[in-house]
Structure formats: structure tokens, C-alpha cells
FIKE-912091 format. One line per 8 residues: number of its first residue (from 0); their letters; for each residue x, y negated, z of N, C-alpha, C. Coordinates in steps of 0.2 Angstrom, whole numbers. Layout:
<atoms>
NUM = A = X,Y,Z,X,Y,Z,X,Y,Z  ...
</atoms>
This chain:
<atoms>
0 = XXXXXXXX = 442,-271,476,438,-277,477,431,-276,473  426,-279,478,420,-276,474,417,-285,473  414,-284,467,410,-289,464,402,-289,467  401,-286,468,393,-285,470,393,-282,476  389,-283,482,389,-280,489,381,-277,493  376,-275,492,371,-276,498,371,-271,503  368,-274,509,370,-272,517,364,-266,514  367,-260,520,363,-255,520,366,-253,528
8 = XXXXXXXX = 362,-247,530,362,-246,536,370,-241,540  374,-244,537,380,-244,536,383,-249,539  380,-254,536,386,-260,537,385,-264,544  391,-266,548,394,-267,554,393,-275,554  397,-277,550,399,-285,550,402,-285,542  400,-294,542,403,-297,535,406,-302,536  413,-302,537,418,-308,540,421,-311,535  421,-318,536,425,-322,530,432,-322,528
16 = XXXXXXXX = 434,-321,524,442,-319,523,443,-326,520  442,-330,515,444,-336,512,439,-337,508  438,-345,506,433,-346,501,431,-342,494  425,-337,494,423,-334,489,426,-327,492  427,-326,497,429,-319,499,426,-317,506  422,-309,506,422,-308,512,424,-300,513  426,-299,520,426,-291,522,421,-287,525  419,-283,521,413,-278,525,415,-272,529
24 = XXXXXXXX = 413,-272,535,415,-268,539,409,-263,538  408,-257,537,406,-251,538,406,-244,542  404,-240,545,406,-236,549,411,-233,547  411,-232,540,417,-228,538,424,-230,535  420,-235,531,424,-241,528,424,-245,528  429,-252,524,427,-259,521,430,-261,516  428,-264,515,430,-267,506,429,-275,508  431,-278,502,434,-284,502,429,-284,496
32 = XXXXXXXX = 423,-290,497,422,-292,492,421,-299,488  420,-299,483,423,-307,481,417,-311,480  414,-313,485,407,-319,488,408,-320,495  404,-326,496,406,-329,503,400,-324,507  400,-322,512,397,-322,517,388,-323,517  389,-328,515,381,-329,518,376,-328,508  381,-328,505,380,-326,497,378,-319,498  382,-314,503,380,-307,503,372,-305,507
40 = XXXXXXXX = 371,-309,513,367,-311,516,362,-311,510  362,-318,508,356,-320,503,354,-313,497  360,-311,493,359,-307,490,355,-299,491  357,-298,498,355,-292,501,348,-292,503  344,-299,504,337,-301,508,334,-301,501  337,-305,494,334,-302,488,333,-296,486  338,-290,488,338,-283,485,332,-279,488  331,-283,496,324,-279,500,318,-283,497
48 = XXXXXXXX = 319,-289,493,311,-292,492,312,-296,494  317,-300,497,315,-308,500,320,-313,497  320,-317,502,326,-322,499,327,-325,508  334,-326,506,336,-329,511,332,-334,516  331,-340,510,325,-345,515,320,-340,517  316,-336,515,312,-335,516,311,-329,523  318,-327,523,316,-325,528,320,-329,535  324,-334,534,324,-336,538,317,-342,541
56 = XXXXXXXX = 313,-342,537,307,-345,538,303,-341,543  303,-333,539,299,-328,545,305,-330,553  311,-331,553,313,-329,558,310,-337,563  310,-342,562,308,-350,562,301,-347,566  296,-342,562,288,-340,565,289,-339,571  292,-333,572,294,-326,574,296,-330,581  302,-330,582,305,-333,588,305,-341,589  305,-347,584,304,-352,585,312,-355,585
64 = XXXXXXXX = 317,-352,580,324,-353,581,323,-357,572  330,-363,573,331,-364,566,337,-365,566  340,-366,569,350,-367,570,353,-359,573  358,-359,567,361,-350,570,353,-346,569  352,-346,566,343,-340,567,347,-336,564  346,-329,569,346,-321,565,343,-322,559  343,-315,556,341,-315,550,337,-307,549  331,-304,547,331,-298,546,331,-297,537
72 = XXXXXXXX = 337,-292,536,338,-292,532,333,-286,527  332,-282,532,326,-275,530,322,-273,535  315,-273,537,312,-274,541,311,-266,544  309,-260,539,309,-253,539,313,-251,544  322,-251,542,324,-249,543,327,-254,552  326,-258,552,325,-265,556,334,-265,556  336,-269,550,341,-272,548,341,-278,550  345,-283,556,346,-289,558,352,-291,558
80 = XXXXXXXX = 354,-296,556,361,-298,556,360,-304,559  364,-306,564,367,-313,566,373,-317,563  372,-325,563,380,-327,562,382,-330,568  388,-330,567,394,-333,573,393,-340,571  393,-344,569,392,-351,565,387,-351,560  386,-358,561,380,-361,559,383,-358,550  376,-355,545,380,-352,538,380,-357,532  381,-363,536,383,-369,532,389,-370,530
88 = XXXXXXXX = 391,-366,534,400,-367,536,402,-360,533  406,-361,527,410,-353,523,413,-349,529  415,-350,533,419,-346,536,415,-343,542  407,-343,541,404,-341,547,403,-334,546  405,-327,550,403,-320,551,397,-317,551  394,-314,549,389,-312,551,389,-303,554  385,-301,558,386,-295,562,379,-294,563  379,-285,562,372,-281,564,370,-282,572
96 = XXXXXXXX = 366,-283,572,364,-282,581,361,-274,582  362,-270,579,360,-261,579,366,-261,581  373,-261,578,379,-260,577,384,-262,584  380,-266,587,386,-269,593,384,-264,598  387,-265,602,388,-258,610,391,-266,615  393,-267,615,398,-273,618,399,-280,615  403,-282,621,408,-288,619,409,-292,625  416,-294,627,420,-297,633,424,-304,629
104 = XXXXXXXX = 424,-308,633,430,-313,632,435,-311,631  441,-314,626,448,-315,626,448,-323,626  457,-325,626,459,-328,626,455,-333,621  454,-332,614,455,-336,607,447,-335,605  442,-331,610,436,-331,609,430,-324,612  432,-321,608,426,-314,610,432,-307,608  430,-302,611,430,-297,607,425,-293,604  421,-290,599,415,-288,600,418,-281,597
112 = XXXXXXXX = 412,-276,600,415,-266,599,406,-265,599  410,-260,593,404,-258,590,403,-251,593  396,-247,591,394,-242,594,399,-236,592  402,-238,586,408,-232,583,414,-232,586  415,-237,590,423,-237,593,426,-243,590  425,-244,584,427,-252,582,428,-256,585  434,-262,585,431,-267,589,433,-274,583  432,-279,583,434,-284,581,433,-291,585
120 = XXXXXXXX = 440,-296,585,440,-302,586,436,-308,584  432,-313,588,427,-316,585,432,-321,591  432,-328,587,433,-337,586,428,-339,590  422,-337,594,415,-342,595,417,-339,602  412,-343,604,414,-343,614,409,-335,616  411,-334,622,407,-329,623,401,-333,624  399,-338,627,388,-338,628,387,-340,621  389,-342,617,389,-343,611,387,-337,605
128 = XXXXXXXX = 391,-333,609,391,-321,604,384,-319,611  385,-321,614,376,-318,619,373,-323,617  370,-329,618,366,-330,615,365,-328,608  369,-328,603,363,-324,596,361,-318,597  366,-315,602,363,-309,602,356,-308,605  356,-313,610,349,-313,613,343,-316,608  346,-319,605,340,-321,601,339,-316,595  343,-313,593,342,-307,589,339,-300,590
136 = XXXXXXXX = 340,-299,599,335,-293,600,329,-295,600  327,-305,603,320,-306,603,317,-306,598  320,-307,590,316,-305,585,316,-298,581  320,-295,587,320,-287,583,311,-284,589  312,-287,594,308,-284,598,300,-288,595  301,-296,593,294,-299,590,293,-295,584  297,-291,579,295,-289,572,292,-281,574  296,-277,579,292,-271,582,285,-274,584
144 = XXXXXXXX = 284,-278,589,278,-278,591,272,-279,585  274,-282,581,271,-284,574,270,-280,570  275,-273,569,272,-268,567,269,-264,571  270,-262,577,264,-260,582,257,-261,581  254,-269,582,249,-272,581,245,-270,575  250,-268,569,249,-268,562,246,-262,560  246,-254,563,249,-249,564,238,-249,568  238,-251,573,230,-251,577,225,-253,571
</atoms>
């Protein structure tokens, strides 16, 4: 169990396991760490130079989202996480949008599979997992064009 966690270009998803507990899924690995979800989130936008409001502020510019809003957690490397639930709620997931390849209904909600072969069960409806998704490429595609323009 790990006490300290930040997302790097590794990491898959951050799923709630219980209060004050999440699982990081990895390419390679996961570890069980001991902080909520949206704590590793916040912690990980600190370690790039931001803070969580802060970039969910940029995300609010950028696309004009403030409920469920993607998150870019590291712009370089364009590190985006979406949550499955609103992150007011402990038990909400959060997932890389680099990292997904798929995702079909089941019975109990979604499946979503990752470009490694992974796959994981997700609790939200399927237009509910395309919608973030779609709003999470729209803000990976506004923060490209923003460095494009920046770059002339």
C-alpha cells in the first residue's frame, strides 16, 4: 500500500476501493493507495504546477464544461483524466482518455478496455462513459490547438 501516489504516463485509471482508499491501474501494475480518488487527482495537478480548481477552471475556459469536467492533469505530455461521477462523490473513478481503445455496455453499466488489453467494469450508463469521453477529446483537441497557435 502506498501513501503517496502521482499519475504519470502510466497510469490507466484511479478507482474507488472505500473511503480514503483508491486503486491505480497501470500498464504494468496497480497498487492500492491510501487517499480518495479525486485527492490523487488534486495531488498529481499540484506536482505538474497546478491545483485542481485551477485547472478545472482552465477546463470551464477551454470547453465551457463545469459538471463531470475532464481534467488535464499534465499538458506536455497531454495527460487527461475524466471521472465517471460527479468528484464530489468518494466513490467516483477517474480514467486517462490516452489509455481507452473501447468500451460496450453490460448488464450493471459499461465495460471499458484499454489499449493494453485490460479491461475494467464501470457502474455509469454507457452515453454517460461517451459523453466524458467526448468531452475529454474536445479538450485534448482545444489544448493541442492552443499549443499549435502558441508555437506561430
Amino acid at each position: 500500500m502506498l501513501d503517496e501516489y502521482e499519475i504519470n504516463q502510466s497510469t490507466m485509471a484511479i478507482l474507488y476501493l472505500k473511503k480514503g482508499f483508491s486503486k491505480v491501474i497501470e500498464e504494468e501494475e496497480e497498487f492500492i493507495v491510501n487517499k480518495d480518488t479525486t485527492e490523487i487527482i488534486n495531488e498529481s495537478c499540484k506536482f505538474f504546477g497546478s491545483s485542481y480548481s485551477g485547472r478545472f477552471e482552465g477546463t470551464k475556459h477551454l470547453i465551457g464544461v463545469n459538471y463531470k469536467a475532464p481534467i488535464i492533469i499534465e499538458e506536455t505530455n497531454e495527460i487527461i483524466f475524466f471521472p465517471t461521477s460527479s468528484p464530489r462523490f468518494e466513490n467516483c473513478n477517474w480514467i486517462c482518455l490516452k489509455k481507452v481503445n473501447s468500451y460496450e455496455k453490460n448488464d450493471d453499466g459499461c465495460i471499458l478496455y484499454f489499449k493494453n488489453g485490460i479491461k475494467i467494469d464501470l457502474k455509469v450508463s454507457y452515453n454517460s462513459l461517451e459523453n466524458q469521453i467526448l468531452r475529454s477529446t474536445l479538450l485534448e483537441s482545444r489544448m493541442r490547438n492552443r499549443k499549435k497557435e502558441s508555437i506561430r
